[in-house]
Structure formats: structure tokens, C-alpha cells
C-alpha positions in Angstrom: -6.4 10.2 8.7 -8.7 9.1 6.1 -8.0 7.1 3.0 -10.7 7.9 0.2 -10.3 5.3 -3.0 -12.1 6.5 -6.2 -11.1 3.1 -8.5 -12.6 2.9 -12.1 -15.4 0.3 -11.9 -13.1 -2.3 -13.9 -9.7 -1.6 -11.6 -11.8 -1.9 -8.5 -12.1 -5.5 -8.6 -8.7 -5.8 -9.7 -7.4 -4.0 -6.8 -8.5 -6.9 -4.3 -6.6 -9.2 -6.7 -3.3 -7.5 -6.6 -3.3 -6.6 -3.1 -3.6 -11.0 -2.5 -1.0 -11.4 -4.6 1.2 -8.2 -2.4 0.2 -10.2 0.8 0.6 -13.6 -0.5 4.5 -13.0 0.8 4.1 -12.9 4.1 5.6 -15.3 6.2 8.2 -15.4 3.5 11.8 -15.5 3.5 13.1 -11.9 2.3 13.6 -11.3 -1.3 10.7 -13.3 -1.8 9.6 -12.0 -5.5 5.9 -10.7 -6.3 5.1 -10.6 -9.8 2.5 -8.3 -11.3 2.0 -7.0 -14.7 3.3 -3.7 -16.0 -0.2 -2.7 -16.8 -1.6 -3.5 -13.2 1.5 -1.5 -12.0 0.6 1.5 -14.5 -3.0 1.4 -13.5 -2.5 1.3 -9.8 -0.2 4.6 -10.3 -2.9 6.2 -12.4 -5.4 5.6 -10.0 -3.5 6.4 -6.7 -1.9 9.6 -8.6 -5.0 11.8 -7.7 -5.6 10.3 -4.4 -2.2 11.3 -3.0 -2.7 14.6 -5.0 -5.7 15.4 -3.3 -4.2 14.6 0.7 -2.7 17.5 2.8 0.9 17.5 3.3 0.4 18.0 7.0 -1.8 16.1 9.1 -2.8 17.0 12.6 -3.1 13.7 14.5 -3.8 12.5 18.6 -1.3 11.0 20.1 -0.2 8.1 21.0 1.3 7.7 17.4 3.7 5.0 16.4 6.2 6.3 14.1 8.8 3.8 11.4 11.4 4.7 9.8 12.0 5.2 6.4 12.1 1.3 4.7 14.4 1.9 1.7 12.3 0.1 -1.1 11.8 -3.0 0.9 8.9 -4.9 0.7 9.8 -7.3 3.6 10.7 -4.5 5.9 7.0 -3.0 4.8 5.3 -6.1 5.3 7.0 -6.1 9.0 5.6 -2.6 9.6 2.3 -3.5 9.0 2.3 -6.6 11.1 3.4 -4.9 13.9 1.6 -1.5 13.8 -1.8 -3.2 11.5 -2.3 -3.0 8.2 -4.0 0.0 6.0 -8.4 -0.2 6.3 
């Protein structure tokens, strides 16, 4: 699986911003808060929109594969994942 990120130039350097302030949590108690802008949010979903769009529904992978359940909207239990499986490239 690859992950392909086409950012406007001025977003890009946002992006490493946002995601510190995402991580910043960890270690956290849950229900910790992160608070970001409407407008970052807005961007990130206008710039993710066409890279989801453009991924296949179906990818063919090699096993061994380690598989989570769905997280319900948490972050902590997200957070959790990534520690234990590694976090995204």
C-alpha cells in the first residue's frame, strides 16, 4: 500500500504542524483535547478528498497482516493502534 500526498505548496508545511499538534497527546490520559482550527480541519479534508478518491477499494496485500478493529471516533484508541502496529510513513 502506498500513500501518495499532493499538498498545495502553502498546506504542505502546515501539515507537519498539525500532525505535532495530533501527536502531542500521546502519553496522555484519554479525552485529552487537541485543538485545531476550523480552517486547518477544512483544508486537511480538501486536500485528503482526492487522495482517498484516487485509492482502490480493494487492496491485494502479503500476509502476515495485523488487522484492528473499528475505533469508534476515538482518538486515544487510534493513537493506541499506531503504537502498537507503527505509525503511517
Amino acid at each position: 500500500l502506498k500513500f501518495y500526498v499532493f499538498l498545495l505548496p502553502a498546506m504542505s508545511e502546515d501539515v507537519d504542524g498539525i500532525i505535532d499538534k495530533l501527536l502531542a497527546v500521546r502519553g496522555c490520559k484519554p479525552g485529552k483535547t487537541v485543538q485545531l482550527p476550523e480552517a486547518d480541519i477544512k483544508a486537511l479534508c480538501v486536500q485528503a478528498k482526492p487522495i482517498f478518491l484516487s485509492q482502490s477499494s480493494l487492496l491485494e496485500i502479503d500476509a502476515p497482516v495485523k488487522i484492528f478493529g473499528d475505533i469508534h471516533g476515538q482518538y486515544h484508541d487510534l493513537l493506541r493502534l499506531f503504537e502498537c502496529g507503527g505509525f503511517p510513513p
